[in-house]
SERO-4910 file (N, C-alpha, C, O; in steps of 0.05 Angstrom, whole numbers):
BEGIN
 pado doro    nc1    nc2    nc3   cac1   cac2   cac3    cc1    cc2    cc3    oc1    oc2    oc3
  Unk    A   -338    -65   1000   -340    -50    975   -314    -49    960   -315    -53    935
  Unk    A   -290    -44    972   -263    -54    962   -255    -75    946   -241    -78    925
  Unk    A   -268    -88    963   -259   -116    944   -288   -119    922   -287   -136    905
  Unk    A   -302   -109    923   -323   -112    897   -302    -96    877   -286   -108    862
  Unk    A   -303    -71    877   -289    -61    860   -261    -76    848   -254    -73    825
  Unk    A   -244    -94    870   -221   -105    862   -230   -120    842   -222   -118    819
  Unk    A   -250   -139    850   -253   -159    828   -260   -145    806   -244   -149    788
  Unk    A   -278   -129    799   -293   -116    773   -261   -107    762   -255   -114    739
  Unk    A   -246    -94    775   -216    -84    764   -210   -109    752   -216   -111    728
  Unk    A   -198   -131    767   -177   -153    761   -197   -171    733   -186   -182    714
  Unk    A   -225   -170    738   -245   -185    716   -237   -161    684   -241   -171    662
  Unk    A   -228   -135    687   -236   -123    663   -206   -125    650   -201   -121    627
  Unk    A   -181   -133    675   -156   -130    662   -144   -156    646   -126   -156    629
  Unk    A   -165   -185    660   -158   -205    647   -174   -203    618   -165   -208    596
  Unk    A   -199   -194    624   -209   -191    589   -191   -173    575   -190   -178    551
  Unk    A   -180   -156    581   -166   -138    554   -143   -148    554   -127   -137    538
  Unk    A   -131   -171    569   -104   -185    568   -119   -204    542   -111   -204    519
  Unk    A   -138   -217    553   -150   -238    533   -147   -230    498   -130   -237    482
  Unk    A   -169   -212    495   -163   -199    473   -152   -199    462   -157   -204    438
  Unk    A   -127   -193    470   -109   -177    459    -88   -196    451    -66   -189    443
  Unk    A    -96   -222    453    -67   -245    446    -88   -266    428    -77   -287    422
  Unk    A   -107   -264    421   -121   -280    400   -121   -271    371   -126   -248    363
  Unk    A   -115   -293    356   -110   -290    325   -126   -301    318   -126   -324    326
  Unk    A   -149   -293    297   -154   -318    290   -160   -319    246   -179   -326    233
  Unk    A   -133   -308    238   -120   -308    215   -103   -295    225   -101   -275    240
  Unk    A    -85   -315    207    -54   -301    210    -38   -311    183    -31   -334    180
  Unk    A    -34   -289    165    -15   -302    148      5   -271    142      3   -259    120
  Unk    A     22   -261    163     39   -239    173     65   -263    174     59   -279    191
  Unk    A     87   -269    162    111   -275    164    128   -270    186    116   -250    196
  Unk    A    147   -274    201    164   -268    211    184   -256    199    192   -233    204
  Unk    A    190   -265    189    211   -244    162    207   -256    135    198   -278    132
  Unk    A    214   -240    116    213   -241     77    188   -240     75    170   -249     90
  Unk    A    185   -225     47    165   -230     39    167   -225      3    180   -207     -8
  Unk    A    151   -244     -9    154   -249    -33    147   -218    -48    162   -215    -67
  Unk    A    131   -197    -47    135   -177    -61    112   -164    -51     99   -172    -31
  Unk    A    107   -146    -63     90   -117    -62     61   -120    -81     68   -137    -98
  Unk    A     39   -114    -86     21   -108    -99     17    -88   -111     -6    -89   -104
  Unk    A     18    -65   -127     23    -40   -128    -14    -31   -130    -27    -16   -116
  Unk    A    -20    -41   -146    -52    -42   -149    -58    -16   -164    -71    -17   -185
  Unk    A    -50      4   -157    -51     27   -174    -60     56   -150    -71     51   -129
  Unk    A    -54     82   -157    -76    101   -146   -100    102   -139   -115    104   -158
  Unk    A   -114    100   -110   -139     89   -101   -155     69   -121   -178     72   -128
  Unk    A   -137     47   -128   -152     30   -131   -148      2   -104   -126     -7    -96
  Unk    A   -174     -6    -97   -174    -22    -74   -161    -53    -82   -172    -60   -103
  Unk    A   -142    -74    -73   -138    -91    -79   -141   -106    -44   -131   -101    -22
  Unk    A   -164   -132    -56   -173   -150    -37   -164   -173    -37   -149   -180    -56
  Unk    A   -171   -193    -15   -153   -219    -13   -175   -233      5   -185   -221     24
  Unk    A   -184   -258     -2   -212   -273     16   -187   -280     38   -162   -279     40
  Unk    A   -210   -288     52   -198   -294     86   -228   -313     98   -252   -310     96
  Unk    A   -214   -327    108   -234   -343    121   -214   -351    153   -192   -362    159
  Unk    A   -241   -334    170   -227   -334    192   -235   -365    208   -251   -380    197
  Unk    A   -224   -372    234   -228   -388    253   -253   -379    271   -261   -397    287
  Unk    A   -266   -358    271   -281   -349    294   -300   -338    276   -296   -332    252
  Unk    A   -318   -336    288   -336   -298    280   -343   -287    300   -366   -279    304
  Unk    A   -322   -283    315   -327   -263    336   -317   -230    321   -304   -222    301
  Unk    A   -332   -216    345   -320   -193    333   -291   -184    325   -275   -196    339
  Unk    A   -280   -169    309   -251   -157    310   -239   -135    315   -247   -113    305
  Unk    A   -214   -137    335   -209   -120    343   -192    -99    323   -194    -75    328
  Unk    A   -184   -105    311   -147    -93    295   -145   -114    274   -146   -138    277
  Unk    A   -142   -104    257   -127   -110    234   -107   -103    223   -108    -82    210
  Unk    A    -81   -121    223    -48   -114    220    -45   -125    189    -50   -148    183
  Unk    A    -34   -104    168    -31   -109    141      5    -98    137     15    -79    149
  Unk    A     16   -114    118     46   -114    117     45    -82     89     26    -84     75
  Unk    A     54    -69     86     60    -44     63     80    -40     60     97    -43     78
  Unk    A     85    -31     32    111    -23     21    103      0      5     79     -1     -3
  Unk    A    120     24     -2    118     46    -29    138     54    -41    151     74    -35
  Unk    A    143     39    -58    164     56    -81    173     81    -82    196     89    -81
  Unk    A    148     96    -85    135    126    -95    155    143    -66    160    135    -43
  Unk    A    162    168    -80    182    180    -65    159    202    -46    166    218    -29
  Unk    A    137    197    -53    126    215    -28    103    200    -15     91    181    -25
  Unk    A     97    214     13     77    191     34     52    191     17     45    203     -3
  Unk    A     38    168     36     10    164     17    -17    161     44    -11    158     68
  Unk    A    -34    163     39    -56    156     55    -65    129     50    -65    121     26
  Unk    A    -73    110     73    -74     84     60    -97     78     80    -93     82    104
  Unk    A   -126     66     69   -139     57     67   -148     27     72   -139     11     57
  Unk    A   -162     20     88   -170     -8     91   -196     -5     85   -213     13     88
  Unk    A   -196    -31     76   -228    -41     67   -225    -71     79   -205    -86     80
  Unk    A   -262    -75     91   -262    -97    106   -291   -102     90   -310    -86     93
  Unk    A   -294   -129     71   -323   -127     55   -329   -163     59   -314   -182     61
  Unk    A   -356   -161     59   -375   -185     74   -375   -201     55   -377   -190     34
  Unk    A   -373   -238     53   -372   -251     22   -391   -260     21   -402   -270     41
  Unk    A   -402   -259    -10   -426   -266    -15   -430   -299    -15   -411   -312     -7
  Unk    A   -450   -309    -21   -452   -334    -14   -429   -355    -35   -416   -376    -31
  Unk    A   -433   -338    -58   -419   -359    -85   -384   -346    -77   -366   -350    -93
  Unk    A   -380   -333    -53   -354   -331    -54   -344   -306    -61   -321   -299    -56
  Unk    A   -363   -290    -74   -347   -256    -86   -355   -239    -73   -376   -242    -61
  Unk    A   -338   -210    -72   -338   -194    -49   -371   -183    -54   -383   -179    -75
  Unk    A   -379   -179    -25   -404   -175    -16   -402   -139     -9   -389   -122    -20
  Unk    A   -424   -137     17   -424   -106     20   -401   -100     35   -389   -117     48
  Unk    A   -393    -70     34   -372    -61     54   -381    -60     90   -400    -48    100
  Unk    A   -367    -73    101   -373    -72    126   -351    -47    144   -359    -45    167
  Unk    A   -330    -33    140   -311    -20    147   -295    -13    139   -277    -29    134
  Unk    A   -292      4    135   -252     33    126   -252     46    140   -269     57    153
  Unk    A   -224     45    137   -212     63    155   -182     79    142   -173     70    121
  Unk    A   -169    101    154   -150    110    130   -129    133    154   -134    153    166
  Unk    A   -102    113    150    -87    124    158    -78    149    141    -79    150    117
  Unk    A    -71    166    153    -55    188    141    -22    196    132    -10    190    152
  Unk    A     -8    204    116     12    209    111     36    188    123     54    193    139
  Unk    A     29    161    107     43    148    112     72    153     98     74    167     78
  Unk    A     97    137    110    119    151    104    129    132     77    119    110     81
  Unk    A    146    132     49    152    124     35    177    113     31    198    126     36
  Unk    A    177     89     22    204     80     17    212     54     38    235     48     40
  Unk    A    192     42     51    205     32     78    181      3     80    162      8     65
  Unk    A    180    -14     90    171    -38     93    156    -28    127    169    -24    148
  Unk    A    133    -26    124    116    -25    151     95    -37    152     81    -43    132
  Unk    A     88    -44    182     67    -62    188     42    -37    193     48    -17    206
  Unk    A     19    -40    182      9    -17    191    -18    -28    207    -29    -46    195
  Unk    A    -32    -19    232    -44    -40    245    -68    -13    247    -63     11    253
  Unk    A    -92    -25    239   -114     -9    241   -132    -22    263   -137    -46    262
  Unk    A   -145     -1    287   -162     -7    304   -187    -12    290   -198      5    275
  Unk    A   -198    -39    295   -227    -43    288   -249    -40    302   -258    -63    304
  Unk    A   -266    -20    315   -298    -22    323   -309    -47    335   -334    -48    335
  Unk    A   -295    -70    347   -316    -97    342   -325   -104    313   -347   -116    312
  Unk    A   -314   -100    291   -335   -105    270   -331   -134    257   -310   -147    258
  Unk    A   -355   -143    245   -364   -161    226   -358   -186    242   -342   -204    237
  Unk    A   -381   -184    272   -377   -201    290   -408   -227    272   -431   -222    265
  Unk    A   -396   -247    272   -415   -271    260   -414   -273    230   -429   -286    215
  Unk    A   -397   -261    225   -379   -256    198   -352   -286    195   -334   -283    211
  Unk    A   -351   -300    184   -332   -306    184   -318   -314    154   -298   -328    156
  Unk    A   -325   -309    132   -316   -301    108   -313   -279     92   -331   -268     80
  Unk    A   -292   -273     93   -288   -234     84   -269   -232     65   -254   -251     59
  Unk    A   -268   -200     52   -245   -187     32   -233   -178     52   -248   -174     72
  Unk    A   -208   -173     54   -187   -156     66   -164   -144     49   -146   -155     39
  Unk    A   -170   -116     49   -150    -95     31   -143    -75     32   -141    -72     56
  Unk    A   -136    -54     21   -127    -39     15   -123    -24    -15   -121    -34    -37
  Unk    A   -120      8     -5   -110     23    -20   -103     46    -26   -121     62    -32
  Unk    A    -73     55    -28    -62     77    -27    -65    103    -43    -62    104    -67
  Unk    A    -68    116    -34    -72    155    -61    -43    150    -78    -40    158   -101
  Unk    A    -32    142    -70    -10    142    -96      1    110   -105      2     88    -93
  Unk    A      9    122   -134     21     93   -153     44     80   -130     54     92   -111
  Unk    A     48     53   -139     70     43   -137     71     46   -107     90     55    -93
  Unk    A     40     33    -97     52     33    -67     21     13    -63     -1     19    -74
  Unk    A     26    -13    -41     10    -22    -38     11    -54    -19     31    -59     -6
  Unk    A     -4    -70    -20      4    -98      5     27   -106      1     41   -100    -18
  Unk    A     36   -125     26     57   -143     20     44   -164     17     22   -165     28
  Unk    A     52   -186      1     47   -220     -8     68   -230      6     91   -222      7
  Unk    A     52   -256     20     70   -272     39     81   -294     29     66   -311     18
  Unk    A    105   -297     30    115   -325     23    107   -352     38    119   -373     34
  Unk    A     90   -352     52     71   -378     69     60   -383     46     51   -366     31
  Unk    A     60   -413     40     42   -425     25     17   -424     38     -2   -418     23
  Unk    A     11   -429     60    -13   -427     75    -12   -406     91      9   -396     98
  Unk    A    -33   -398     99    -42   -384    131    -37   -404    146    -40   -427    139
  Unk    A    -25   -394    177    -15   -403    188    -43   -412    220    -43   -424    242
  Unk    A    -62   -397    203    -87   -392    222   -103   -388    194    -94   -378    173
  Unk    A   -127   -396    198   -148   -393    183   -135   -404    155   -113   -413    152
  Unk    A   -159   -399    132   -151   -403    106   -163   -385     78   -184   -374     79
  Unk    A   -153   -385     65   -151   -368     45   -152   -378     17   -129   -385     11
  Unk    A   -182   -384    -15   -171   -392    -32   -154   -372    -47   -161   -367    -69
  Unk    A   -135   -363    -38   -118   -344    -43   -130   -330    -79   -116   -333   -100
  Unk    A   -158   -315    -78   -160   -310    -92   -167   -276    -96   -175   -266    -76
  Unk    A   -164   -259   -118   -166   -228   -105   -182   -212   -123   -188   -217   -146
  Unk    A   -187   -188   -105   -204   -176   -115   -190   -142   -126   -179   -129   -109
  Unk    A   -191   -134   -147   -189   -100   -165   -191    -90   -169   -186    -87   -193
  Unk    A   -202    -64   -154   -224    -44   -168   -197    -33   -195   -184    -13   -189
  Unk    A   -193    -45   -215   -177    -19   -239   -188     -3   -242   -172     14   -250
  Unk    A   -213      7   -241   -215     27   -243   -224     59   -221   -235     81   -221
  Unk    A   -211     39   -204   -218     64   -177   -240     80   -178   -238    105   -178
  Unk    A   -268     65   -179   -286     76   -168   -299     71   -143   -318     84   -135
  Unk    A   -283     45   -126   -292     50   -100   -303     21   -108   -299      7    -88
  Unk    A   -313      8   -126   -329    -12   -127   -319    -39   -138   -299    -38   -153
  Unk    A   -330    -62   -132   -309    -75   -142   -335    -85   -157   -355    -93   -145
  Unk    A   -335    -85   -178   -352    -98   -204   -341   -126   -214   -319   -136   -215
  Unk    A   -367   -135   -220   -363   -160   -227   -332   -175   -250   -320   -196   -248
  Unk    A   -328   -155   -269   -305   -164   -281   -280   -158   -263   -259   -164   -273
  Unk    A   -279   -149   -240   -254   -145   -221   -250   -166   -198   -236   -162   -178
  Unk    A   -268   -191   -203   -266   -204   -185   -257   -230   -188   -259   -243   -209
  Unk    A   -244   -238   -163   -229   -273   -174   -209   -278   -189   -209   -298   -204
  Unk    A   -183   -256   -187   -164   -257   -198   -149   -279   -189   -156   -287   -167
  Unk    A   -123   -293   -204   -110   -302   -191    -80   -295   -194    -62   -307   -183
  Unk    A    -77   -279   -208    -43   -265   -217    -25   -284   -222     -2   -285   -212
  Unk    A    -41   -311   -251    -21   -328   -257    -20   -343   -232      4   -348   -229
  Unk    A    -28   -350   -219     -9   -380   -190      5   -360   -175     13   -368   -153
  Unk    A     10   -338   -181     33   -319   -163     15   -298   -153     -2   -286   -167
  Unk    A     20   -294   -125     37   -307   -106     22   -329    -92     -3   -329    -93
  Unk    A     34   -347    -80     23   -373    -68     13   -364    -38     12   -380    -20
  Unk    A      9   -346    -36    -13   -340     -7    -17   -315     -3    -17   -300    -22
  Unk    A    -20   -308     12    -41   -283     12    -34   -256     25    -11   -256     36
  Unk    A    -45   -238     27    -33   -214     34    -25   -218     61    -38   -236     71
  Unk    A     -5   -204     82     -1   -215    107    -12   -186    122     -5   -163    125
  Unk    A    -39   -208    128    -65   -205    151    -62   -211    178    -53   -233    183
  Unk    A    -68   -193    200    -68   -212    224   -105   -199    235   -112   -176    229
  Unk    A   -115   -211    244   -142   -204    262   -135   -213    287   -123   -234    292
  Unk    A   -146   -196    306   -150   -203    332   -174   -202    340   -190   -186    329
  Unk    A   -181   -221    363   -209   -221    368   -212   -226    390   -193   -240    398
  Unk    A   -235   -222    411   -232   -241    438   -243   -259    441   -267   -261    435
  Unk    A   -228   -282    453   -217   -304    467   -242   -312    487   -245   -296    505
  Unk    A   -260   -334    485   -267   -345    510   -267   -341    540   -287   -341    555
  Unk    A   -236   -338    545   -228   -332    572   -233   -304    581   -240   -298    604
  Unk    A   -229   -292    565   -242   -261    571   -267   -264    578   -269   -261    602
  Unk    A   -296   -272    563   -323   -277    582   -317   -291    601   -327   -280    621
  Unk    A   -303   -314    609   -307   -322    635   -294   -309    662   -300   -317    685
  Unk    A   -275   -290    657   -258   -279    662   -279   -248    683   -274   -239    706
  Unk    A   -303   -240    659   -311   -213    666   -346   -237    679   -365   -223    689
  Unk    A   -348   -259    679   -374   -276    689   -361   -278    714   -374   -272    734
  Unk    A   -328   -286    718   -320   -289    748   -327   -269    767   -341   -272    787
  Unk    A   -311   -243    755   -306   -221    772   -347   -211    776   -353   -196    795
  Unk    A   -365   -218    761   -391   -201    763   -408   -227    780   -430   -221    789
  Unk    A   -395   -260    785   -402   -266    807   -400   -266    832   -416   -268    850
  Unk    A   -369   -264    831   -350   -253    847   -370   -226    861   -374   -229    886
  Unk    A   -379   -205    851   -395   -178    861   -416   -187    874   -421   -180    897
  Unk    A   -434   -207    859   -458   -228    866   -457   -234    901   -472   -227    919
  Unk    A   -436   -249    898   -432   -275    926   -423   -247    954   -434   -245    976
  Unk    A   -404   -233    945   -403   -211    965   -424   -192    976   -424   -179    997
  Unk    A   -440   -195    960   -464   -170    969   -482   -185    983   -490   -175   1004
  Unk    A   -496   -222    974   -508   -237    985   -496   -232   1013   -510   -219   1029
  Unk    A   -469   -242   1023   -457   -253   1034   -458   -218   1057   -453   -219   1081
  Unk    A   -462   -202   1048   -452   -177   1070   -493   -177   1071   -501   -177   1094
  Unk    A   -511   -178   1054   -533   -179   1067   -543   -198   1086   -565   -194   1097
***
């Protein structure tokens, strides 16, 4: 019985090792980044993403900056693309609280599993106060997945992004896209939690 349980342990620690090291968009810099979005007071600003997978996602890591001398609440939006390419329904938000001002942070939001068989999406944001909002990456490309680096506006902060707010391109600038990371799991994680649950299989045969 010991060792049933060992395996079911060692099968559940390689899947959340798995997990937890798959990207599958990445356009997060190592260092610089070409500038800020400000987008305005709750208005949402989006960025297409076309991931490598459609598996589910775990976390979503977005780069922020705020001018504005006091904290803000900041907001993610995760929305489904429609077939011709423009943002579709909302599939997830989420909203950090009293974020701190003045400072360059990565802010990484836990995701639900969501928008698993999804693999064309908006990814954005948006802060309760002015003059605070994404970082734009100096990668000409994603470094994972791809992006027609094109975006989306609610100006008028109603939550919606209407047809005249869609498919911006801000002049050619900036040349790639907000810096996104998704995590998702990895292959080896199912075979990982199939080992350890045959592994339980062959021992029980084997003691009957």
């Amino acid at each position: 019985m010991r060792r049933c349980f060992g395996l079911l342990a060692l099968a559940v620690a390689l899947t959340s090792a798995a997990s937890a090291n798959t990207v599958d968009f990445d356009n997060l810099p190592e260092q610089g980044y070409q500038y800020y979005y400000p987008g305005g007071a709750n208005q949402i600003v989006l960025d297409d993403v076309q991931r490598t997978t459609v598996q589910p996602i775990k976390q979503i890591d977005i780069g922020y900056f705020s001018t504005s001398g006091d904290a803000a609440n900041v907001t993610l939006y995760v929305f489904s693309a429609n077939s011709d390419g423009t943002v579709g329904s909302l599939l997830y938000s989420d909203t950090i609280n009293n974020v701190i001002a003045g400072q360059l942070l990565l802010l990484s939001f836990g995701t639900p599993n969501i928008a698993a068989g999804v693999q064309d999406l908006w990814i954005g944001i948006a802060a309760s106060r002015a003059n605070a909002g994404m970082l734009l990456s100096p990668n000409p490309n994603p470094t994972v997945g791809s992006s027609a680096d094109r975006f989306a506006w609610d100006q008028n902060a109603n939550g919606v992004i209407d047809a005249n707010e869609q498919n911006f391109f801000f002049g050619g600038n900036p040349v790639a896209n907000f810096a996104i990371r998704t995590f998702v799991p990895e292959p080896a994680s199912m075979l990982a939690l199939g080992a350890g649950l045959a592994g339980l299989v062959g021992l029980r045969r084997r003691k009957q």
